[in-house]
KOLDRENBA-585056 format. One record per residue: residue in three letters; x, z, y of N, C-alpha, C in turn. Coordinates in steps of 0.1 Angstrom, whole numbers, padded with zeros to 4 digits, always signed. Atoms other than C-alpha are relative to their C-alpha. Example, Ala and Ser with C-alpha at 12.3 -4.5 7.8 and 13.67 -1.06 7.14 Angstrom:
// KOLDRENBA-585056
ALA+0009+0000-0012+0123+0078-0045+0009+0000+0012 SER-0009+0000-0011+0137+0071-0011-0008+0008+0011 
//
This chain:
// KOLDRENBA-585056
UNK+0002+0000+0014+0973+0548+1188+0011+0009-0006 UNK-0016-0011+0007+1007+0567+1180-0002+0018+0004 UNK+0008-0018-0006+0989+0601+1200-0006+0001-0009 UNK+0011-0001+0011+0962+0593+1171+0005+0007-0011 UNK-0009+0002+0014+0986+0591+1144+0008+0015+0000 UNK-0006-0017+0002+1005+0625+1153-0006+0009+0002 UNK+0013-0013+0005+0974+0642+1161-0008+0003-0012 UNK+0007+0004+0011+0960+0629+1129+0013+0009-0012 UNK-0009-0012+0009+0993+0644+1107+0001+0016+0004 UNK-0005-0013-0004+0999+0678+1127-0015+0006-0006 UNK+0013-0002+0002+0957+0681+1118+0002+0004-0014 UNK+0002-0002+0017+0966+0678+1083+0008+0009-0007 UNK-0012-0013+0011+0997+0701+1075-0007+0010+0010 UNK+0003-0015+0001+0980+0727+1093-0011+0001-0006 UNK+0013-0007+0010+0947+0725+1075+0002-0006-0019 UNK+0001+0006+0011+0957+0707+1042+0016+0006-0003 UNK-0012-0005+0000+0996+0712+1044+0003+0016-0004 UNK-0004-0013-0002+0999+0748+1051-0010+0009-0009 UNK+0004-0006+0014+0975+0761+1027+0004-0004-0016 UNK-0007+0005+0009+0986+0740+1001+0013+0009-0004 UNK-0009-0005+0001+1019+0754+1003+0002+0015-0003 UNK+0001-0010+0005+1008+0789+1006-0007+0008-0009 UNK+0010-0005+0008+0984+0790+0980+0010-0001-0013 UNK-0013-0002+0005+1016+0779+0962+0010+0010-0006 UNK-0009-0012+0006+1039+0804+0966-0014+0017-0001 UNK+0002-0006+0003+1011+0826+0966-0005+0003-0014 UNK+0004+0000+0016+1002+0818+0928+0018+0002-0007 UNK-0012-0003+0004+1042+0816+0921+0005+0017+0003 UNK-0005-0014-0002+1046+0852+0935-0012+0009-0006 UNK+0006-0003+0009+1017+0862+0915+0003+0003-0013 UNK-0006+0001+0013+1032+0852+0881+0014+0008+0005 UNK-0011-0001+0002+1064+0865+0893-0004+0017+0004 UNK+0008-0017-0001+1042+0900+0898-0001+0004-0011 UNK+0004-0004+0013+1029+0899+0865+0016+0004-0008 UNK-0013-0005+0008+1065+0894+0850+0007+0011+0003 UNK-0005-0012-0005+1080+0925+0870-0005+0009-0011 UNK+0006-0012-0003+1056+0947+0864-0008+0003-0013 UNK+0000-0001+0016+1047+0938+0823+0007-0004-0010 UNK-0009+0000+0006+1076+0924+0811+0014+0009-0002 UNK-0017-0006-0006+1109+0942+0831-0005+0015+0001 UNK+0004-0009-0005+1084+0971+0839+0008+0009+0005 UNK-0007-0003-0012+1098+0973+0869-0008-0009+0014 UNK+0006+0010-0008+1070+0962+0895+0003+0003+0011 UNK+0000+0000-0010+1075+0951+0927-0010+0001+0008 UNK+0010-0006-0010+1063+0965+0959-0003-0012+0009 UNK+0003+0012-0012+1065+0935+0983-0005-0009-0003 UNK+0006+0008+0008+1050+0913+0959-0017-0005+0009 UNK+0013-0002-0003+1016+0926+0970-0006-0004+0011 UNK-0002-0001-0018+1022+0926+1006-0002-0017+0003 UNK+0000+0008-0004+1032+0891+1005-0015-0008-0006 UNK+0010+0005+0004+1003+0878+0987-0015+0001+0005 UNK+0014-0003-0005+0973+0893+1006+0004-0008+0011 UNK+0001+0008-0017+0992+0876+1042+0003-0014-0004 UNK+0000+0014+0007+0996+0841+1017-0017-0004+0001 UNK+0013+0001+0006+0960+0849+1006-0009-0001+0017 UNK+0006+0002-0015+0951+0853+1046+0004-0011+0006 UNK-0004+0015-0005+0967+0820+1057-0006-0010-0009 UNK+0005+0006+0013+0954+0803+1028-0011-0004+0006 UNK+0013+0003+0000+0920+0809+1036-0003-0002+0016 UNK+0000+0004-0017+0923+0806+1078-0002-0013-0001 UNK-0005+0016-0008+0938+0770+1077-0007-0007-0012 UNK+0010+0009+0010+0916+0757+1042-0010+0006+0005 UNK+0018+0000-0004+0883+0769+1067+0003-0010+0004 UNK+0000+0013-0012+0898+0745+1093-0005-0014-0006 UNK+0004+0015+0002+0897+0719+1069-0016-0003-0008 UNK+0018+0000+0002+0863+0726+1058-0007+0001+0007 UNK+0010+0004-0009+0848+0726+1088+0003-0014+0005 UNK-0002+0016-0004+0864+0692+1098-0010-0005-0008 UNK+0004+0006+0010+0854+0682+1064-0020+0001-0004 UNK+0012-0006+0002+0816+0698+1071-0002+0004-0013 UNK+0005-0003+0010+0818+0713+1038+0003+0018-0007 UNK+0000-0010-0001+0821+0746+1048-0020+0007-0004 UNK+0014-0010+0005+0790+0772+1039-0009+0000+0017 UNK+0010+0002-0012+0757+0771+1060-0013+0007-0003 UNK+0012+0001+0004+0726+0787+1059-0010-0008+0008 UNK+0011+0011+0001+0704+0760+1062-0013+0006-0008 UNK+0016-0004+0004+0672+0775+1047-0009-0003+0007 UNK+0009+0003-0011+0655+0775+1079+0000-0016+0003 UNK-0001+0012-0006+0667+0740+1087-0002-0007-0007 UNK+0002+0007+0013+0660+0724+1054-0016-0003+0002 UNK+0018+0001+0004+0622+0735+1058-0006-0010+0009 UNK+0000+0007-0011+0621+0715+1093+0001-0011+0000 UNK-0003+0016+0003+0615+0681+1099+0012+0000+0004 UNK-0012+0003-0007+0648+0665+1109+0005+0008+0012 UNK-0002+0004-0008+0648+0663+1140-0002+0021+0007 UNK+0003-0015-0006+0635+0701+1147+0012+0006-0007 UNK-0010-0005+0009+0660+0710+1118+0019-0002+0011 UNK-0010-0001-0008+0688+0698+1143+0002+0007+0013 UNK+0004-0009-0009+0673+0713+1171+0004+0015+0000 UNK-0001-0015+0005+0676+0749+1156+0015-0005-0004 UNK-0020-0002+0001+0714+0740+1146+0009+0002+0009 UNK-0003+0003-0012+0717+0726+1179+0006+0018+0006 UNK+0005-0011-0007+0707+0762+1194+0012+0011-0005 UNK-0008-0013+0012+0724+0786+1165+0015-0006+0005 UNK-0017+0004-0004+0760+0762+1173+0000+0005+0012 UNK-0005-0002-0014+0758+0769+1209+0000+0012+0005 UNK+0000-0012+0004+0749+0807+1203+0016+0003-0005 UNK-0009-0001+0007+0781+0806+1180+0012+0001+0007 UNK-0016+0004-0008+0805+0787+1198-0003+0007+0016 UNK-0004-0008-0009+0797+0808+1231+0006+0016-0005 UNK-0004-0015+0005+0805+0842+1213+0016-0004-0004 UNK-0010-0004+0002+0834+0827+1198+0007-0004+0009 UNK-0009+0003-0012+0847+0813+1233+0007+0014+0008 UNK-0001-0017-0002+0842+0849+1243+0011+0007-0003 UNK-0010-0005+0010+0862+0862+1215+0014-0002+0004 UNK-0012+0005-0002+0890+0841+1223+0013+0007+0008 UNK-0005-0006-0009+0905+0858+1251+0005+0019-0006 UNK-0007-0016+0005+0906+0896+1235+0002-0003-0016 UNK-0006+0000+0016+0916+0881+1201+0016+0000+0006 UNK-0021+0003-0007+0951+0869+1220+0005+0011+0002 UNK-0003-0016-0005+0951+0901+1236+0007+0006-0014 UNK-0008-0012+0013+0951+0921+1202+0010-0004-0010 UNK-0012+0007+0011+0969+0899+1181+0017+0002+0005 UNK-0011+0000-0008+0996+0902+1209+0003+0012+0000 UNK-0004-0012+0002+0991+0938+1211+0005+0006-0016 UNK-0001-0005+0012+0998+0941+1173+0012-0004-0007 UNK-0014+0002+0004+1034+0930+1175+0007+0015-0002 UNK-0004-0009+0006+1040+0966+1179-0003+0010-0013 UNK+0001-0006+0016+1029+0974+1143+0009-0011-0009 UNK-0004+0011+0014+1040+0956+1109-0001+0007-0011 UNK+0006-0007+0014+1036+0959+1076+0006+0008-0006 UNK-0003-0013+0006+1045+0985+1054+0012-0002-0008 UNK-0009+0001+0011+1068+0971+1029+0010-0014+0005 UNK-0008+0007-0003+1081+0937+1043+0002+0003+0017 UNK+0001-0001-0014+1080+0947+1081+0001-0011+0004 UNK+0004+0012-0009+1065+0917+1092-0009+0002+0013 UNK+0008-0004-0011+1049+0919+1128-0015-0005-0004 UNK+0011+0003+0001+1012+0919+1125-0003-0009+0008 UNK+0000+0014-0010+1015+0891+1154+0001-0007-0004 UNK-0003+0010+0008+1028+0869+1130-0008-0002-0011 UNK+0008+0000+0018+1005+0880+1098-0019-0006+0010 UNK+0010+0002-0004+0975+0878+1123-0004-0012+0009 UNK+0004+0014-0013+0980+0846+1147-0004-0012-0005 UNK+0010+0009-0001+0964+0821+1126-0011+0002+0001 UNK+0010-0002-0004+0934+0835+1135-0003-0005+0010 UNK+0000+0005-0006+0941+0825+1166-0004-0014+0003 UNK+0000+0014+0006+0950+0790+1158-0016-0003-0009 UNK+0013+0003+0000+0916+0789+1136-0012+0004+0009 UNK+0010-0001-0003+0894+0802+1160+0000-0014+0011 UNK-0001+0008-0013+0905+0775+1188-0008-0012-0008 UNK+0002+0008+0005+0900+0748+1158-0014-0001-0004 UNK+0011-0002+0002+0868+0763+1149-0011-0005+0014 UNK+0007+0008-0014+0855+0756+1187+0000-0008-0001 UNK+0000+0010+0001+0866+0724+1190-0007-0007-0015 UNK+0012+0006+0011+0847+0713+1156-0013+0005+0000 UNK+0008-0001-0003+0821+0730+1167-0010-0005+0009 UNK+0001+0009-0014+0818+0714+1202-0005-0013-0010 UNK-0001+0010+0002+0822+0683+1185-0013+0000-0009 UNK+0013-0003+0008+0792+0690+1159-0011-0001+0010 UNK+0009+0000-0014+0769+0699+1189-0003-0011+0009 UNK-0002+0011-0011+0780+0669+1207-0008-0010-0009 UNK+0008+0014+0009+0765+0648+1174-0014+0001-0003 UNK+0014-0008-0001+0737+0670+1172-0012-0004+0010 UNK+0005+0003-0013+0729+0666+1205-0008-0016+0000 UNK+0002+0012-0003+0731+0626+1205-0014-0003-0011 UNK+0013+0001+0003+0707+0630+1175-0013+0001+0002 UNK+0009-0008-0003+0683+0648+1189-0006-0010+0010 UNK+0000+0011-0007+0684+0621+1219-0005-0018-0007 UNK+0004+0015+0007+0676+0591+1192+0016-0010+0003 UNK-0006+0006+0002+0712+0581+1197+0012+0000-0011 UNK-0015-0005+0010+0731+0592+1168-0001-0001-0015 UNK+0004+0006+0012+0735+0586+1133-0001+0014-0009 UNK+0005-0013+0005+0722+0610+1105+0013-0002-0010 UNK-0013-0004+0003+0751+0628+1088-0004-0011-0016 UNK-0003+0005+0014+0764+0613+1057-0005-0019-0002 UNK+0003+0014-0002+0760+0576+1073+0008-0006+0009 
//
Protein backbone atom coordinates (compact mmCIF):
# COMPACT_ATOMS: atom_id res chain seq x y z
CA UNK A 1 0.00 0.00 0.00
CA UNK A 2 2.88 2.56 0.79
CA UNK A 3 4.49 1.51 -3.02
CA UNK A 4 0.77 2.74 -4.09
CA UNK A 5 0.93 5.78 -2.23
CA UNK A 6 4.41 6.94 -3.58
CA UNK A 7 3.66 5.86 -6.96
CA UNK A 8 0.37 7.60 -6.66
CA UNK A 9 2.22 11.17 -5.56
CA UNK A 10 5.51 11.00 -7.86
CA UNK A 11 2.43 10.37 -10.76
CA UNK A 12 1.04 13.51 -9.76
CA UNK A 13 3.93 16.17 -9.40
CA UNK A 14 5.14 14.99 -12.65
CA UNK A 15 1.83 15.25 -14.47
CA UNK A 16 -0.09 17.78 -12.29
CA UNK A 17 2.81 19.23 -10.18
CA UNK A 18 5.33 20.04 -12.73
CA UNK A 19 3.15 21.74 -15.19
CA UNK A 20 1.39 23.57 -12.70
CA UNK A 21 4.54 25.13 -11.64
CA UNK A 22 5.75 25.75 -14.99
CA UNK A 23 2.86 27.21 -16.45
CA UNK A 24 3.49 29.45 -13.44
CA UNK A 25 6.58 30.85 -13.93
CA UNK A 26 5.89 30.64 -17.45
CA UNK A 27 2.92 33.27 -17.13
CA UNK A 28 5.10 35.26 -14.33
CA UNK A 29 8.02 35.62 -16.90
CA UNK A 30 5.62 36.62 -19.47
CA UNK A 31 4.31 39.67 -17.48
CA UNK A 32 7.75 40.34 -16.50
CA UNK A 33 8.41 40.33 -20.58
CA UNK A 34 5.73 42.69 -21.23
CA UNK A 35 7.16 45.04 -18.39
CA UNK A 36 10.86 45.04 -19.95
CA UNK A 37 10.06 45.55 -23.13
CA UNK A 38 6.90 48.34 -22.79
CA UNK A 39 7.48 49.89 -19.79
CA UNK A 40 11.63 50.10 -19.12
CA UNK A 41 11.98 49.63 -22.95
CA UNK A 42 14.54 47.56 -22.34
CA UNK A 43 13.43 43.92 -23.47
CA UNK A 44 14.83 41.00 -22.59
CA UNK A 45 16.41 38.34 -24.58
CA UNK A 46 16.18 35.27 -22.31
CA UNK A 47 12.76 35.89 -21.42
CA UNK A 48 11.77 34.28 -24.73
CA UNK A 49 14.05 31.44 -24.52
CA UNK A 50 12.74 30.56 -21.28
CA UNK A 51 9.21 30.52 -21.99
CA UNK A 52 8.97 28.35 -25.24
CA UNK A 53 11.23 25.37 -22.91
CA UNK A 54 8.30 26.38 -19.80
CA UNK A 55 5.69 26.30 -22.70
CA UNK A 56 7.44 22.69 -23.77
CA UNK A 57 7.28 21.10 -20.34
CA UNK A 58 3.99 22.42 -19.70
CA UNK A 59 2.45 20.76 -22.43
CA UNK A 60 4.66 17.20 -22.25
CA UNK A 61 3.76 16.47 -18.55
CA UNK A 62 -0.27 18.15 -18.75
CA UNK A 63 -0.57 15.32 -21.96
CA UNK A 64 0.57 12.74 -19.32
CA UNK A 65 -2.13 13.76 -17.21
CA UNK A 66 -4.61 13.80 -19.92
CA UNK A 67 -4.09 10.58 -21.05
CA UNK A 68 -4.31 9.08 -17.51
CA UNK A 69 -7.33 11.25 -17.19
CA UNK A 70 -8.59 9.90 -20.85
CA UNK A 71 -9.35 13.37 -21.74
CA UNK A 72 -6.90 13.83 -24.12
CA UNK A 73 -8.05 14.39 -28.07
CA UNK A 74 -9.19 11.42 -30.22
CA UNK A 75 -10.51 10.93 -33.42
CA UNK A 76 -13.31 8.90 -32.81
CA UNK A 77 -15.40 9.62 -35.95
CA UNK A 78 -14.91 6.19 -37.20
CA UNK A 79 -15.51 4.70 -33.87
CA UNK A 80 -18.54 6.66 -32.88
CA UNK A 81 -20.34 5.36 -36.15
CA UNK A 82 -19.60 1.58 -34.95
CA UNK A 83 -21.62 -0.40 -32.77
CA UNK A 84 -19.69 -0.66 -29.46
CA UNK A 85 -18.17 -3.39 -29.46
CA UNK A 86 -16.70 -3.07 -33.28
CA UNK A 87 -16.01 0.68 -32.23
CA UNK A 88 -13.52 -0.90 -29.60
CA UNK A 89 -12.20 -3.24 -31.89
CA UNK A 90 -10.95 -0.54 -34.33
CA UNK A 91 -9.39 1.36 -31.11
CA UNK A 92 -8.17 -1.84 -30.06
CA UNK A 93 -6.17 -2.17 -33.50
CA UNK A 94 -5.17 1.80 -34.09
CA UNK A 95 -3.71 1.52 -30.01
CA UNK A 96 -1.64 -1.36 -30.83
CA UNK A 97 -0.52 0.26 -34.27
CA UNK A 98 0.45 3.33 -32.02
CA UNK A 99 1.97 1.95 -29.14
CA UNK A 100 4.19 -0.39 -31.40
CA UNK A 101 5.65 2.77 -33.40
CA UNK A 102 6.00 4.50 -30.24
CA UNK A 103 8.02 1.48 -28.58
CA UNK A 104 10.03 1.76 -31.69
CA UNK A 105 10.65 5.38 -31.18
CA UNK A 106 11.76 4.93 -27.89
CA UNK A 107 15.12 3.70 -28.33
CA UNK A 108 16.48 6.50 -31.12
CA UNK A 109 14.54 9.18 -29.10
CA UNK A 110 17.27 8.37 -26.00
CA UNK A 111 19.70 8.24 -28.54
CA UNK A 112 19.07 11.89 -29.92
CA UNK A 113 18.05 13.48 -26.91
CA UNK A 114 21.47 12.21 -25.57
CA UNK A 115 23.18 13.19 -28.63
CA UNK A 116 21.79 16.82 -28.18
CA UNK A 117 23.75 17.54 -25.01
CA UNK A 118 26.27 18.76 -27.34
CA UNK A 119 24.11 21.76 -28.48
CA UNK A 120 22.11 24.39 -26.17
CA UNK A 121 20.32 27.14 -26.50
CA UNK A 122 21.18 30.31 -27.77
CA UNK A 123 20.71 32.73 -25.10
CA UNK A 124 20.42 30.77 -21.72
CA UNK A 125 22.91 27.84 -22.86
CA UNK A 126 20.82 25.28 -21.53
CA UNK A 127 21.75 21.67 -22.95
CA UNK A 128 19.10 20.61 -25.30
CA UNK A 129 19.30 17.23 -23.22
CA UNK A 130 17.74 18.85 -20.50
CA UNK A 131 15.18 21.19 -22.67
CA UNK A 132 14.34 17.86 -24.60
CA UNK A 133 14.22 14.86 -21.93
CA UNK A 134 10.73 15.08 -21.05
CA UNK A 135 9.92 13.80 -24.11
CA UNK A 136 11.41 11.02 -22.99
CA UNK A 137 9.74 10.76 -19.75
CA UNK A 138 6.28 11.36 -21.75
CA UNK A 139 6.79 9.02 -24.26
CA UNK A 140 7.48 6.01 -21.64
CA UNK A 141 4.20 7.31 -19.79
CA UNK A 142 2.39 7.49 -22.99
CA UNK A 143 3.11 3.61 -23.47
CA UNK A 144 2.32 2.48 -20.38
CA UNK A 145 -1.32 4.34 -20.52
CA UNK A 146 -1.64 3.08 -23.53
CA UNK A 147 -0.83 -0.61 -22.76
CA UNK A 148 -3.13 -0.18 -20.08
CA UNK A 149 -6.11 1.21 -22.31
CA UNK A 150 -5.59 -1.82 -24.69
CA UNK A 151 -5.56 -4.11 -21.82
CA UNK A 152 -9.37 -2.64 -20.96
CA UNK A 153 -10.19 -2.67 -24.44
CA UNK A 154 -9.19 -5.92 -24.84
CA UNK A 155 -11.18 -7.28 -21.70
CA UNK A 156 -14.21 -5.47 -23.38
CA UNK A 157 -14.12 -6.93 -26.38
CA UNK A 158 -13.91 -10.36 -24.46
CA UNK A 159 -17.41 -9.50 -22.56
CA UNK A 160 -15.31 -9.02 -19.44
CA UNK A 161 -14.91 -5.44 -18.87
CA UNK A 162 -16.82 -2.48 -17.99
CA UNK A 163 -17.83 0.31 -20.55
CA UNK A 164 -15.82 3.51 -19.91
CA UNK A 165 -17.35 6.05 -17.74
CA UNK A 166 -18.71 3.13 -15.28
Amino acid sequence: MKKFKIWSSLRNLIEIGIPFVTFCLMFILFIVQIFFRYILRNPLSWTMEAISILFLWTCLFGACYAFRTDQHIRFSLLYDKLPRKWGEITSLVGNFIVVILMILSFAPTVKYVDYMAIQSSSVMRISFRIIYAPYILFLGISIVYTIVEMINQFKFVLGNGKEKGK
